[in-house]
BAFI-847739 format. One record per residue (C-alpha): x, y, z. Coordinates in Angstrom, 1 decimal. Example, Ala and Ser with C-alpha at 12.3 -4.5 7.8 and 13.67 -1.06 7.14 Angstrom:
<recs>
12.3|-4.5|7.8
13.7|-1.1|7.1
</recs>
This chain:
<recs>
41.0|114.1|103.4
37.5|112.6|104.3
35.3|110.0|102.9
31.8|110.6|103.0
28.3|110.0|101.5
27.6|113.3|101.1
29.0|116.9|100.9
27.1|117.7|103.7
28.5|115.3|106.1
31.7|115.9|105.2
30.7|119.6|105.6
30.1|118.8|108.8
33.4|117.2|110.0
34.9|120.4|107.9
33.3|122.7|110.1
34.0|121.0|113.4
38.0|120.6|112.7
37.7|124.3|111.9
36.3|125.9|114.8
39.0|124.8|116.6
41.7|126.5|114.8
43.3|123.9|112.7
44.5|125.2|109.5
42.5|122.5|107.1
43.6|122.1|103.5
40.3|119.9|102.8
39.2|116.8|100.4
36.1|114.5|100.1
35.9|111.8|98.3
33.7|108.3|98.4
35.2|106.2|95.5
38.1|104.4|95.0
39.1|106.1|91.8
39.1|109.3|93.5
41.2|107.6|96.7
43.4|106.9|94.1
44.0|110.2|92.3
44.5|111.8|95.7
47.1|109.5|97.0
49.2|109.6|93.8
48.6|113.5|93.3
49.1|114.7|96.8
50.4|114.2|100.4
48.0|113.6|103.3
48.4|114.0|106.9
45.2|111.9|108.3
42.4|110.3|106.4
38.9|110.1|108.1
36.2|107.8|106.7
32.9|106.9|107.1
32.1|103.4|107.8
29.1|103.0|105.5
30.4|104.1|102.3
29.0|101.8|99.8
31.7|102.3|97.4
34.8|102.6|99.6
35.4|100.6|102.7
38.0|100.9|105.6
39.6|97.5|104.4
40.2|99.0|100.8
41.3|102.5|102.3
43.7|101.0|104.8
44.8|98.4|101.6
45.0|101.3|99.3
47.3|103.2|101.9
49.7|100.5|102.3
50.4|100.3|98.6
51.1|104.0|97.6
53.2|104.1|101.1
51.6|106.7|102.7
52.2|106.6|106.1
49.1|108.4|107.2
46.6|107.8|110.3
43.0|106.5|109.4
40.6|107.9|111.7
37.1|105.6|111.5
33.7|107.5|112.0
30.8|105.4|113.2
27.3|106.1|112.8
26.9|104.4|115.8
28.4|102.8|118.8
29.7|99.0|117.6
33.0|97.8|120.3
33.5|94.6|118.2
33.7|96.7|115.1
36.1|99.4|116.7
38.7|96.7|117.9
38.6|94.7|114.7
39.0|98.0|112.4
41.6|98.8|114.8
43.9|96.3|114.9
43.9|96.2|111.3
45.4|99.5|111.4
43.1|102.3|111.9
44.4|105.2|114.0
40.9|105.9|116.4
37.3|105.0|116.5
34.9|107.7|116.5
31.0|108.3|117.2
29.0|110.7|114.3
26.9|112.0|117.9
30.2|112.5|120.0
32.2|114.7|117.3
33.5|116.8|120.0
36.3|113.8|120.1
37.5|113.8|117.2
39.2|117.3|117.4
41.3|115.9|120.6
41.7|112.7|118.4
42.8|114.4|115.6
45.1|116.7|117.2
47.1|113.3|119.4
47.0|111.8|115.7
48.9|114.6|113.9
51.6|114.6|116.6
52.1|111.0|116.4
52.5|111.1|113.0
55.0|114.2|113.2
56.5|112.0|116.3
56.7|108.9|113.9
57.9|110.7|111.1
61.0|112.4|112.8
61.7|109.0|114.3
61.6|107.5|111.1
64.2|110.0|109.5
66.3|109.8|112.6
66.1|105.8|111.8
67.1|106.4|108.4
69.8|109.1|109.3
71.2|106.1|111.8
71.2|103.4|109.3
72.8|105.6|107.1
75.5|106.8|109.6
76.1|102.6|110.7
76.8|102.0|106.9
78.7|104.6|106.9
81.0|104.0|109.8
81.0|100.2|108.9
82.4|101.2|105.9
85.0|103.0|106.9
86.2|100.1|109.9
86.1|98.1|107.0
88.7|99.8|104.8
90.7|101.1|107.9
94.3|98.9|108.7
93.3|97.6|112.1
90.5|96.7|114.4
88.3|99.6|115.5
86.6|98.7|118.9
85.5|100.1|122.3
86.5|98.9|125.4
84.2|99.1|128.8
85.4|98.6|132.3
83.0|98.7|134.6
83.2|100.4|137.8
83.4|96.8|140.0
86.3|96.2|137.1
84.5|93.9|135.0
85.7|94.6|131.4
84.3|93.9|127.9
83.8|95.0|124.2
80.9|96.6|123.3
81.9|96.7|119.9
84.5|95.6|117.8
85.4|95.7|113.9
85.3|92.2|111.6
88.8|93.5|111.1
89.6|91.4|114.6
89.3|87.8|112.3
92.4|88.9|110.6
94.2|90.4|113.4
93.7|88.6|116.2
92.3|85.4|115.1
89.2|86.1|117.2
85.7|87.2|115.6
84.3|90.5|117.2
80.9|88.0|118.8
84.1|86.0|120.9
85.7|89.3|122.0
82.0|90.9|122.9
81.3|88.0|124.5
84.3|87.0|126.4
86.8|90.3|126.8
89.3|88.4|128.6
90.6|86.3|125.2
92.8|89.9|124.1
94.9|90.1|127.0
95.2|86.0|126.5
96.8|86.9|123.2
99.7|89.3|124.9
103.0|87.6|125.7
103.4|87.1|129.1
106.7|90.0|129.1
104.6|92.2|127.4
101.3|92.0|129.8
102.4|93.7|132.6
103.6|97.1|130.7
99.9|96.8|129.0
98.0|96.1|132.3
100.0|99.4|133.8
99.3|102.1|131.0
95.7|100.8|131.4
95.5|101.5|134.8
97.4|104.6|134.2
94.7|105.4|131.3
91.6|105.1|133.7
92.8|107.0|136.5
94.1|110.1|134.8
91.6|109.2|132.4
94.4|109.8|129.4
95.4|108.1|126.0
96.0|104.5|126.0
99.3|104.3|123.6
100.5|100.6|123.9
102.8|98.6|121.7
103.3|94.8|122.1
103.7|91.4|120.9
100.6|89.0|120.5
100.7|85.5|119.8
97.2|83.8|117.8
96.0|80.7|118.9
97.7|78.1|116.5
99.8|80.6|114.8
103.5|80.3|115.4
104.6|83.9|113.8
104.4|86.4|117.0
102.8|89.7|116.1
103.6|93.3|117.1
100.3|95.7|117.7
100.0|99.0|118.4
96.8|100.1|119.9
95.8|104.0|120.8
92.4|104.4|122.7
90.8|107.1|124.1
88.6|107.3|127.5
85.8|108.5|128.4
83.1|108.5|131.3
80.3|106.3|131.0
76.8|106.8|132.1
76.8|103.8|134.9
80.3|105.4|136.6
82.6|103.2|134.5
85.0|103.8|132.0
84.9|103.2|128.3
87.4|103.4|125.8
87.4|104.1|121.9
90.3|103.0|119.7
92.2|101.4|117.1
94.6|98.1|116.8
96.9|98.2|113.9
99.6|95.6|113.5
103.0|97.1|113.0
104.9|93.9|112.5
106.4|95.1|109.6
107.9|97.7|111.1
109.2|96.3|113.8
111.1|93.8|112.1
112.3|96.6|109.7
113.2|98.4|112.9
115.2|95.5|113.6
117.1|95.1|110.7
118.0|98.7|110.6
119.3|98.6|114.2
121.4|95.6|113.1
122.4|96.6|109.8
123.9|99.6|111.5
125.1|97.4|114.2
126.8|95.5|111.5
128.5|98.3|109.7
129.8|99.8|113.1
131.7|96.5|113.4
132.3|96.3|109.8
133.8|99.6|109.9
136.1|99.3|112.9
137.3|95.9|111.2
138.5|97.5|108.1
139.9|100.0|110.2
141.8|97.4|112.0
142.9|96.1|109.0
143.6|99.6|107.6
146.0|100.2|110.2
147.3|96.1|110.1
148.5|96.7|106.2
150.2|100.2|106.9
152.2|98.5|109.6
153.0|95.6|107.1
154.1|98.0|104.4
155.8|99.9|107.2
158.0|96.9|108.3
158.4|95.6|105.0
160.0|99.4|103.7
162.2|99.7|106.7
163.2|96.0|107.1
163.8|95.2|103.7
164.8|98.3|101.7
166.0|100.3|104.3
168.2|97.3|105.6
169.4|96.6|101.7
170.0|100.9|101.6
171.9|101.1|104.9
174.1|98.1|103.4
174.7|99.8|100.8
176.1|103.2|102.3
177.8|100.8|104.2
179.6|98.9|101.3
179.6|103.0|99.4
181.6|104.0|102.8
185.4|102.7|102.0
185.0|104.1|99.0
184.7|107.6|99.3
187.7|107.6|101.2
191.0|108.9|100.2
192.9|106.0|100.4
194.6|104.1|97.2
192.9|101.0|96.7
193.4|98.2|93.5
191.0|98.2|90.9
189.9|94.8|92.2
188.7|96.8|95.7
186.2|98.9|93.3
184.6|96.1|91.0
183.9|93.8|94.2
182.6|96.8|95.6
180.4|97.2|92.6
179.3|93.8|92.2
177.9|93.8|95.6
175.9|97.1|95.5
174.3|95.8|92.3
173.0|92.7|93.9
171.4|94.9|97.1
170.2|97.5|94.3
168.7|94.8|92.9
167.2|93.0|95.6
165.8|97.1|96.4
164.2|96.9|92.7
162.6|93.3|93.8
161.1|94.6|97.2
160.1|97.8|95.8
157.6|95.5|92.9
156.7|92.9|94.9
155.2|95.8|97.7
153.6|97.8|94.8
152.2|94.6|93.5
150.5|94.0|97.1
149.1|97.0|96.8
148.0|97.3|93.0
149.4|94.2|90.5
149.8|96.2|87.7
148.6|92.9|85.7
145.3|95.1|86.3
146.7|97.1|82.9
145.7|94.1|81.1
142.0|94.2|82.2
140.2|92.4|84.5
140.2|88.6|82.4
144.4|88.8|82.7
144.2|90.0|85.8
142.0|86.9|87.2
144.2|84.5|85.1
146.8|85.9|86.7
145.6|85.9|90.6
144.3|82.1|89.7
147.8|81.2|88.8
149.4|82.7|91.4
146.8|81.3|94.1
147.4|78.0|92.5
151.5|78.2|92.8
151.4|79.4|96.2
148.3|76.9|97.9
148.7|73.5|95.1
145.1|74.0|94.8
143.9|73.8|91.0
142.1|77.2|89.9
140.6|76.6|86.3
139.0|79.9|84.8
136.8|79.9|82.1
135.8|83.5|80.5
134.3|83.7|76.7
135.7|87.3|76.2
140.0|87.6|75.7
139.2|91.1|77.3
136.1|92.6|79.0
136.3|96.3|79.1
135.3|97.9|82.5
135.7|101.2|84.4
139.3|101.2|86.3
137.8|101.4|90.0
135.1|98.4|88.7
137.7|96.8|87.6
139.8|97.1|91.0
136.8|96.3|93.1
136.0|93.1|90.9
139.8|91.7|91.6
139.9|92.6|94.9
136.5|90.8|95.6
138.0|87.8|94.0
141.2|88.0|96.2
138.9|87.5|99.3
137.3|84.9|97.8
140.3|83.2|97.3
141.4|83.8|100.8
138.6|82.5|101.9
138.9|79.1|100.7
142.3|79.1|100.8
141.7|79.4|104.9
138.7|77.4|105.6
137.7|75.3|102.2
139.8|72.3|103.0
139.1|72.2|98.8
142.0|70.9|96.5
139.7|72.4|93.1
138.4|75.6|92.2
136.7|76.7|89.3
135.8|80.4|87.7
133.4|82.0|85.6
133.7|85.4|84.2
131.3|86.3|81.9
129.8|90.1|80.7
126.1|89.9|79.4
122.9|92.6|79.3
125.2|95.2|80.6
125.9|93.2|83.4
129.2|91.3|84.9
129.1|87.6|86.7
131.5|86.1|88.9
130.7|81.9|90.3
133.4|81.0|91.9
133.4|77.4|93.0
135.0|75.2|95.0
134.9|71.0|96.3
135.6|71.4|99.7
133.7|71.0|103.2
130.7|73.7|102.8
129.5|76.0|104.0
126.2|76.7|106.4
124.2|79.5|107.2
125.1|79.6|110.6
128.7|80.1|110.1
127.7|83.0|107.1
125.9|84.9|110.3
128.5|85.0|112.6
129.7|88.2|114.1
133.3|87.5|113.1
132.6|86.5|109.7
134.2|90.1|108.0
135.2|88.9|105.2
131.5|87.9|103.3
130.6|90.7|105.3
132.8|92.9|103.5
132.2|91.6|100.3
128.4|92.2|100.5
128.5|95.7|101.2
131.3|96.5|98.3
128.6|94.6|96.2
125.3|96.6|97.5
128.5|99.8|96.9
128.4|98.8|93.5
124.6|98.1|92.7
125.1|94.8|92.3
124.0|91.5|94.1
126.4|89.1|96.6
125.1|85.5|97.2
127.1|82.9|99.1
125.3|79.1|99.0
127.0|75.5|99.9
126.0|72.3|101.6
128.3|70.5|104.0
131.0|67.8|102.4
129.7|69.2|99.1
131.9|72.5|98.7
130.5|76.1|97.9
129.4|78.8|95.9
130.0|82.2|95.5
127.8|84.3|93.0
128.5|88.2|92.1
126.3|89.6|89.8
127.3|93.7|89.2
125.9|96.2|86.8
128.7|97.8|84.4
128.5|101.3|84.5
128.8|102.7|80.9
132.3|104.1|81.0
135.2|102.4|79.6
139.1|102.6|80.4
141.0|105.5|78.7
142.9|103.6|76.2
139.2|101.5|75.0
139.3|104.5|72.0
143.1|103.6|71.1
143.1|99.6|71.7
146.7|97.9|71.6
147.3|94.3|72.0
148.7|93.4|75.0
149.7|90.0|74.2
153.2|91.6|72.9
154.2|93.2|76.3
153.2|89.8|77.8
156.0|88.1|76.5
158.5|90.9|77.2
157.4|91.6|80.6
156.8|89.5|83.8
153.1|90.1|85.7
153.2|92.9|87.9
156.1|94.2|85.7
153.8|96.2|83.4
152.4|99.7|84.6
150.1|102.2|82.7
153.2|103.8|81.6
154.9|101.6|80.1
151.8|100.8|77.7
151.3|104.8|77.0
155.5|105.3|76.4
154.8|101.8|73.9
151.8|103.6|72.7
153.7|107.1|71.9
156.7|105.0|69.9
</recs>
């Protein structure tokens, strides 16, 4: 496009570009209206103007350029040579200064002008593409779980950060200006047992020129918690000789520690189960003892006492009845053995439901220790699954041993109560406490033991106490939705109670009761 006085000088200008082969797709103008029209209907690749056209200057031109945002080279023709002029117009933007008696320049002139402005233009969209690209990756280190960054060491071993994510504020306590500007504060941050292993694989790293996989422990400056990093880089050459690395830092913390408590928990349960084995093989050599001490002593006295007897020899009456008498005291002292082993290994109060059956183990605790065991339960009966019920009454047995070993407690109190399909168990006690330290020690078993048949059960096992103030055990277990066999066909166990001693009743003697 060119603004001129006339057609025929911008004829002229027409016929110059074209004679040297450029492909012209031509406009002439010499108003502002018309600049107008043309910048808003059209896009230009170089402007030349006249300097004396009344009705559009170079000011307004350049002006009017800037405002539409066309990006396009002015190229000033002169009617004559002014230097002053050519500067001024210049450095307000104009592209080149030509003479009207030297046109042969302005082909050159045009030509240098085009490619610039192709030049500029690719630069521009390359700009754009870049800024784009930055947001883009910005973004995305933004959103990612760790601190993207890349890591230069120089070949005289000078190291530093080129770049590094915001995400280092959070991570290491450092913003990405500190690392860039000092690269020495990150290794700062490693604990000293972890330093050397990270120091090798780097060196490892740059030589073979191979992933940098690291994992360690950090420590930030006025934080007390210690932090566990991983960080994965990958090297590369660099342009001066040196080495530069691109990666990631992600804290893993989390699952370290549950790393940790896996190991232990499994640790635990190793030890947990080679104590119950222990124990296991403890009460089998109990019972063992106990059936070949007691009732296979009182059953060899017996054959013995049956011996004379079975002889041929004539014997009063007298000989017969004593005989008798005696083998009726060892039978029953037999019968007495025999219960009290099957009630050691299943009371058969455990008929009654779980409510007697606590009654009963309080009573018994209290006769046998002359510590006071008051239960309080809402519900005469609380109906539960036989195996719940079994795994709720042995759980209170260990309780009860518990404190009955290391309470020092002269009361204990217990709550039963069933509510929202759930069961609760606080059992209480006013002896000398009980501290965290002693709950984690290797040899405590027994809460040991009890926590897992609660986690077992879906339920929930918390012990909590204070020294000189006594403790507290809570159970808290979900009852499943079965019921004992005889819940359809309920009979009231309060009339065997009176007829029959605890541990005396068994399932069936309440189904023969049932079938008379």
């Amino acid at each position: 496009m060119t603004v001129e006085n006339s057609a025929d000088d911008a004829d002229l200008i027409r016929d110059t570009l074209a004679q040297s082969g450029l492909q012209l797709s031509f406009s002439w103008i010499n108003t502002t209206q018309e600049l107008r029209k043309a910048l808003r209907s059209s896009v230009w690749d170089i402007v030349l103007s006249n300097t004396n056209v009344p009705q559009l200057k170079v000011d307004e031109i350049l002006q009017l350029l800037m405002d539409y945002g066309h990006d396009v080279p002015l190229i000033v023709i002169s009617e004559q040579e002014d230097e002053d002029a050519a500067i001024s117009l210049m450095e307000k933007g104009a592209c080149d200064y030509v003479v009207r008696k030297n046109l042969k320049r302005l082909v050159p002139i045009v030509r240098r002008s085009l490619r610039e402005a192709e030049n500029a233009r690719r630069i521009n969209i390359t700009q754009v593409a870049l800024q784009k690209s930055e947001a883009r990756f910005r973004a995305i280190t933004a959103n990612l779980p760790g601190v993207v960054f890349q890591f230069l060491l120089t070949p005289d071993q000078n190291e530093s950060f080129p770049y590094v994510s915001n995400a280092s504020e959070t991570l290491l306590g450092l913003s990405p200006h500190m690392l860039m500007a000092n690269a020495t504060l990150f290794s700062r941050l490693i604990l000293p047992e972890d330093k050397k292993h990270y120091e090798r694989l780097l060196r490892v790293s740059a030589d073979k020129l191979s992933t940098l996989n690291w994992e360690g422990r950090i420590q930030v400056k006025g934080d007390s918690d210690i932090k566990w990093i991983s960080l994965r880089a990958t090297p590369k050459m660099a342009a001066d000789g040196g080495i530069l690395w691109g990666g990631i830092m992600i804290n893993i913390t989390r699952n370290k520690l549950a790393e940790r408590e896996i190991t232990h928990s499994r640790e635990q349960l190793v030890e947990l189960s080679s104590y119950l084995q222990k124990a296991k093989e403890h009460e089998r050599a109990r019972i063992a003892r106990e059936i070949h001490d007691d009732i296979g002593g009182t059953l060899t006295a017996i054959k013995c006492e049956l011996v004379p007897c079975m002889d041929h020899s004539p014997r009063l009456s007298d000989f017969y009845q004593k005989k008798a008498a005696i083998i009726e005291n060892l039978v029953d002292h037999v019968i007495d053995s025999t219960r009290r082993i099957s009630m050691d290994l299943r009371p058969g109060i455990l008929d009654f439901g779980i409510v007697a059956a606590v009654q009963w183990q309080a009573k018994e605790f209290s006769r046998r220790t002359d510590i006071s065991c008051h239960v309080s339960c809402d519900e005469e009966e609380i109906l539960l699954d036989a195996d719940l019920s079994v795994a709720i009454f042995r759980l209170f047995q260990e309780i009860l041993t518990n404190i009955s070993k290391h309470a020092q407690a002269t009361d204990v109190w217990v709550s039963l109560v069933e509510a929202e399909e759930k069961i609760t168990m606080e059992v209480r006690d006013n002896g000398c406490g009980i501290n965290p330290q002693d709950m984690k020690k290797q040899d405590s078993f027994g809460i040991r033991g009890m926590h897992e048949r609660c986690q077992q059960l879906k339920g929930s096992f918390q012990v909590s106490g204070e020294s000189g103030k006594g403790t507290k055990v809570s159970i808290l277990i979900p009852v499943q939705e079965m019921k004992p066999a005889y819940a359809d066909d309920p009979i009231d166990v309060s009339d065997f109670k009176s007829e029959y001693e605890p541990g005396q009743l068994s399932l069936m003697t309440i189904n023969n009761r049932r079938k008379q």
